[in-house]
C-alpha positions as CSV (number, residue, x, y, z in Angstrom):
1,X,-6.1,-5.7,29.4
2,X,-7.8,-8.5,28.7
3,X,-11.0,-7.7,30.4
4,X,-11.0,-4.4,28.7
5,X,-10.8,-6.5,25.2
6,X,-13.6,-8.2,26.1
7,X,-15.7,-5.3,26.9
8,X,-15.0,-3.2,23.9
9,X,-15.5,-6.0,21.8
10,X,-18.8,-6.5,23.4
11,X,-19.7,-3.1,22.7
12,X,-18.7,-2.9,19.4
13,X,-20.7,-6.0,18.5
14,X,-24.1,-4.3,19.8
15,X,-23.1,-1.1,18.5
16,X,-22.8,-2.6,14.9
17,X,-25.7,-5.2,15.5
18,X,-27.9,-2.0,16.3
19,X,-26.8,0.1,13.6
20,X,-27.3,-2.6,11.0
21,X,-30.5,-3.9,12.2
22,X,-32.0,-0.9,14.3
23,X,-31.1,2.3,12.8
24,X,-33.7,3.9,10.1
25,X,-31.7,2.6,6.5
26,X,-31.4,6.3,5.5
27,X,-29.2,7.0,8.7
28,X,-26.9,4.0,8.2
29,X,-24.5,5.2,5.6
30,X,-23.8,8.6,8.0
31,X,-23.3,5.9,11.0
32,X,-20.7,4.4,8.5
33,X,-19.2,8.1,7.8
34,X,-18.6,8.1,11.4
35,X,-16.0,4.8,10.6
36,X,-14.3,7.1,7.5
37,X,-13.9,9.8,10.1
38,X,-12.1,8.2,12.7
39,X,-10.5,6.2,10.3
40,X,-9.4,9.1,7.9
41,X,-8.2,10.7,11.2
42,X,-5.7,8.4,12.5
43,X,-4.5,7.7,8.7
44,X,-2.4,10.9,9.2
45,X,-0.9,9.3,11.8
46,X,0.5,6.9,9.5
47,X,2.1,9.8,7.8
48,X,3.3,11.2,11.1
49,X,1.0,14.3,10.6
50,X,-0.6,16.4,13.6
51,X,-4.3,16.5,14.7
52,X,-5.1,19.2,12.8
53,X,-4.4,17.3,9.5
54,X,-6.5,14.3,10.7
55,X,-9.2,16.9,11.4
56,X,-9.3,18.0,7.6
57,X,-8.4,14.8,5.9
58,X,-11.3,13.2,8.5
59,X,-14.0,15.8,6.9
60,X,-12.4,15.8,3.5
61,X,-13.1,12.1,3.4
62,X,-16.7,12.2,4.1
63,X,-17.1,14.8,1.7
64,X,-15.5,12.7,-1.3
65,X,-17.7,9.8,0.0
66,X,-20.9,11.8,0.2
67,X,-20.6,13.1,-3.4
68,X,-19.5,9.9,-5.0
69,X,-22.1,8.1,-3.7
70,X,-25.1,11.1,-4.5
71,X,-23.1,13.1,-7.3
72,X,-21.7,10.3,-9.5
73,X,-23.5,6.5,-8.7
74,X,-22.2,5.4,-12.1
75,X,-18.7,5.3,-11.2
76,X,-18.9,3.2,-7.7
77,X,-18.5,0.0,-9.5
78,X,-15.5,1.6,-11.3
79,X,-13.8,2.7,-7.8
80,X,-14.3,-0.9,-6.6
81,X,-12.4,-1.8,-10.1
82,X,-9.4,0.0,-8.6
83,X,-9.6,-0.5,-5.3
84,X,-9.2,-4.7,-6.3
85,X,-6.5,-3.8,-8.4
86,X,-4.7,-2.1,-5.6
87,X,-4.4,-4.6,-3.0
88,X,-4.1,-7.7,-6.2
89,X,-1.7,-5.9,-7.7
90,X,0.2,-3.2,-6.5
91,X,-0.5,-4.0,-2.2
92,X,1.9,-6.9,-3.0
93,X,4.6,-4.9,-4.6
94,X,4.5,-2.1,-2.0
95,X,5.0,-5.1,0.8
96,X,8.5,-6.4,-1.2
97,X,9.5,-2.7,-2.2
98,X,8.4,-1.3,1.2
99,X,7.3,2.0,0.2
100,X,6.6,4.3,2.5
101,X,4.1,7.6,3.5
102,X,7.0,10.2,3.1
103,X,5.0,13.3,5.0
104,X,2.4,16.1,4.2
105,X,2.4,15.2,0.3
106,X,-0.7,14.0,-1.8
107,X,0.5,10.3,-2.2
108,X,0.0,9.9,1.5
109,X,-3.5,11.4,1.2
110,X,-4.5,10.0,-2.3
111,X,-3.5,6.1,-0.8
112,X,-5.5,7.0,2.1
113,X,-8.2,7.7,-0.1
114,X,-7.7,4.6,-2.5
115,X,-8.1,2.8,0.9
116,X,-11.0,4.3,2.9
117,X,-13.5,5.5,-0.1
118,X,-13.9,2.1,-1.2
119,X,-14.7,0.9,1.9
120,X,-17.3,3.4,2.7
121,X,-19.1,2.6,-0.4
122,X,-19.1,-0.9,0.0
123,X,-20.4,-0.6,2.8
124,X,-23.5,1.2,2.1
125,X,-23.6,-1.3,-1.4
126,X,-23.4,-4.5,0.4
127,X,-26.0,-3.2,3.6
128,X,-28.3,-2.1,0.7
129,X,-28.9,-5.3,-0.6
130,X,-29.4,-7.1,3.0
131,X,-27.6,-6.2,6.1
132,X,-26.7,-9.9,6.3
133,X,-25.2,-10.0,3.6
134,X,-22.4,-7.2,4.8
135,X,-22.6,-8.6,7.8
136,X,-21.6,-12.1,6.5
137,X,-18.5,-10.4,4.1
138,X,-17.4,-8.6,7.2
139,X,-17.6,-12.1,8.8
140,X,-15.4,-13.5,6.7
141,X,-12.4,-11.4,7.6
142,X,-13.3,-12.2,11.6
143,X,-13.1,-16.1,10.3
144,X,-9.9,-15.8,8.7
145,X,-8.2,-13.8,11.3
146,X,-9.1,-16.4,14.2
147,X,-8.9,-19.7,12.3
148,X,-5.0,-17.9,11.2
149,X,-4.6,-17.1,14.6
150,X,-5.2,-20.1,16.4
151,X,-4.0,-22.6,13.3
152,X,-0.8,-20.3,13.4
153,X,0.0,-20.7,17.6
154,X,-0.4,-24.5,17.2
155,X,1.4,-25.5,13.8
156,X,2.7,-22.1,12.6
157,X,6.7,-22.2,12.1
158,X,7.3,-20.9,8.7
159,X,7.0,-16.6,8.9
160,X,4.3,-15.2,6.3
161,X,6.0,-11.8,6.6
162,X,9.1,-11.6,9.3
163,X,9.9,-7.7,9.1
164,X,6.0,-6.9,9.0
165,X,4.5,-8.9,11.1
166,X,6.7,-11.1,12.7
167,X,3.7,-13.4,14.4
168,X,1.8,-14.3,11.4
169,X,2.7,-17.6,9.5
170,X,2.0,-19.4,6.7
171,X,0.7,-22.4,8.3
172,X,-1.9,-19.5,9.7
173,X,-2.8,-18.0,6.5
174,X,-3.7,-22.1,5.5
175,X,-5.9,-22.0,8.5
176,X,-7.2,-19.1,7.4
177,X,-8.1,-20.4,4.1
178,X,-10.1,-23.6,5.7
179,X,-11.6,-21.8,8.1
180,X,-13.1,-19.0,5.0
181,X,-14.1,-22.5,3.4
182,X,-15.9,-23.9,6.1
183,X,-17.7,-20.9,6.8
184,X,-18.6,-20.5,3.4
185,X,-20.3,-23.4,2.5
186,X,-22.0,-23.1,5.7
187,X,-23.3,-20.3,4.6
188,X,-24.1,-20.5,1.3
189,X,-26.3,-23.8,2.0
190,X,-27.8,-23.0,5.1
191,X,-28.9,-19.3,5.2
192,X,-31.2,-17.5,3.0
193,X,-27.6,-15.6,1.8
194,X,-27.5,-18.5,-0.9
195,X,-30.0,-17.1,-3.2
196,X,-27.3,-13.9,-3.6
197,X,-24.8,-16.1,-5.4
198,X,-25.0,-17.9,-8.8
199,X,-21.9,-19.4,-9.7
200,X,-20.8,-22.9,-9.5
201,X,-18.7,-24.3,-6.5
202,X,-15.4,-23.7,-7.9
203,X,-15.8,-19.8,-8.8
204,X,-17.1,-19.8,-5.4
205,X,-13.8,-21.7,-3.9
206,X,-11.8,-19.2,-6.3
207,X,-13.8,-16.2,-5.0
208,X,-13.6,-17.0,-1.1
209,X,-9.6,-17.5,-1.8
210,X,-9.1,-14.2,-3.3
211,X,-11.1,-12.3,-0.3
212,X,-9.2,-14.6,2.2
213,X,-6.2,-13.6,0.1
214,X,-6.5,-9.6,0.1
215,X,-7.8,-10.2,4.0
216,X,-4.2,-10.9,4.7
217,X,-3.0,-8.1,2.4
218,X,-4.8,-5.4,3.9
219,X,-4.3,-6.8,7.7
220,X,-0.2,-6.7,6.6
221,X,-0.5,-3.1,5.1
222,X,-1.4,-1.3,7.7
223,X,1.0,-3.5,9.9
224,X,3.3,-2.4,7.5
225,X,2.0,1.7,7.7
226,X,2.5,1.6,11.6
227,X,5.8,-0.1,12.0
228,X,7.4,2.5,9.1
229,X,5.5,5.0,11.4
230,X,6.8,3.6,14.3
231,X,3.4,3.3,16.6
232,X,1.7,0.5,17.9
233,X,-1.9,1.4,17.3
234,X,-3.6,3.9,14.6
235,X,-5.0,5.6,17.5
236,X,-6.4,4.6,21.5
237,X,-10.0,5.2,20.3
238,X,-11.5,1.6,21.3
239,X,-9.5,0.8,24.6
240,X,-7.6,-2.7,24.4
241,X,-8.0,-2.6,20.7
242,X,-6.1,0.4,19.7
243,X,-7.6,2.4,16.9
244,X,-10.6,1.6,14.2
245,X,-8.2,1.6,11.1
246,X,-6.4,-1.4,13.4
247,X,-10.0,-3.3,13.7
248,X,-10.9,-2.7,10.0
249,X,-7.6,-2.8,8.3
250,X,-8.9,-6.3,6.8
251,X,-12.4,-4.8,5.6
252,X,-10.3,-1.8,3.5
253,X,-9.3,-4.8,1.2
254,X,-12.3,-7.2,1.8
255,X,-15.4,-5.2,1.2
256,X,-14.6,-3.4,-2.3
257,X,-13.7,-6.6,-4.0
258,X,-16.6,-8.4,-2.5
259,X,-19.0,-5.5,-3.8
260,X,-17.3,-5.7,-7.2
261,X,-18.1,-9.1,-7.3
262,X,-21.8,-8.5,-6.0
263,X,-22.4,-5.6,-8.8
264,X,-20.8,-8.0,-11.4
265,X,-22.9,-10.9,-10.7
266,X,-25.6,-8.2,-12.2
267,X,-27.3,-8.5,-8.2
């Protein structure tokens, strides 16, 4: 198992570095479309649909992107308005009320929606502005999920989440927190990425907290989806990893609220 970890990961690491860095800019945002597909797909899993919904929802997602993106630019910063307001807001009232995808209805479509358009278009924002640059935000969901990780197996004793995910702690999430930090100012003073961000040092503490914060929140949400669904994985897509909803379910909450912040810092 762990072998076949190590390879997949591998794989997706060139297979990202090669998209970002090697594929024509015009082709990039359809490579991305290929993440709302499978991602859109195994969503109906979470609402314990069949194949043949993930089929439509997959395409129907794509299209919604598509024609946000080329029919109506004006409102992307808007969606990014709402999806922040989801996972700040409401993500942590839907973890203490624990409401649930109830079947083939459109709340189950319109949250998978809410979740998936927004990263699509951050996407595409952030890797139009420098590929480095979404490559760094990305990063910082990577950082915080192995400085939790590791900070978590050696000090972690008080449980972040117990009936969601029984292994993550709060001594992790503070790991998770220094780790962002770190990586942050590293960052910031050492790569050419500085000359993106304007504000002072304690906006930028503020800002790294609240994309370390909603990191957490969208890692617990789907953990959340799938244990009120009852699977392990949102699909066996990337072997040893499970699905791609399960390897960006971090970025859903991540990427919008750092492209918010991106378009409101006038860049």
């Amino acid at each position: 198992m762990l072998k076949q970890r190590v390879i997949t990961a591998l794989l997706l690491v060139v297979l990202l570095g090669g998209v970002l860095f090697f594929l024509p800019a015009t082709y990039v945002p359809l490579a991305f479309a290929g993440v709302v597909a499978c991602a859109g797909w195994e969503w109906v899993r979470l609402m314990r649909l069949n194949n043949s919904a993930g089929y439509f929802f997959a395409v129907a997602l794509m299209l919604v992107c598509w024609q946000v993106l080329i029919g109506v630019p004006e409102s992307v910063t808007s969606i990014f308005g709402i999806s922040a307001l989801f996972w700040l807001l409401v993500a942590p009232l839907w973890f203490r009320k624990k409401w649930r995808l109830a079947g083939n209805d459109a709340f189950g479509y319109g949250i998978g929606l809410l979740v998936i358009v927004p990263t699509w278009l951050a996407m595409v924002v952030l890797f139009r502005a420098s590929p480095w640059l979404l490559l760094a935000v990305m990063a910082i969901c990577w950082v915080a999920d192995i400085s939790a990780y590791f900070v978590g197996r050696r000090f972690g004793r008080r449980k972040l989440a117990p009936t969601i995910s029984p292994g993550k702690t709060w001594e992790g999430v503070v790991g998770g927190v220094i780790g962002v930090l770190i990586y942050g100012e590293l960052v910031l003073s050492f790569s050419p990425l500085g000359d993106y961000w304007t504000i002072g040092p304690i906006a930028t503490v503020l800002v790294l907290l609240m994309l370390t914060a909603v990191s957490v929140a969208g890692d617990l949400f789907e953990s959340l989806l799938k244990r009120q669904a009852d699977i392990k994985d949102s699909s066996q897509l990337l072997p040893g990893h499970g699905g791609v909803l399960d390897r960006i379910d971090s970025l859903t909450a991540t990427l919008p609220l750092a492209a918010l912040i991106y378009r409101c810092l006038g860049q």
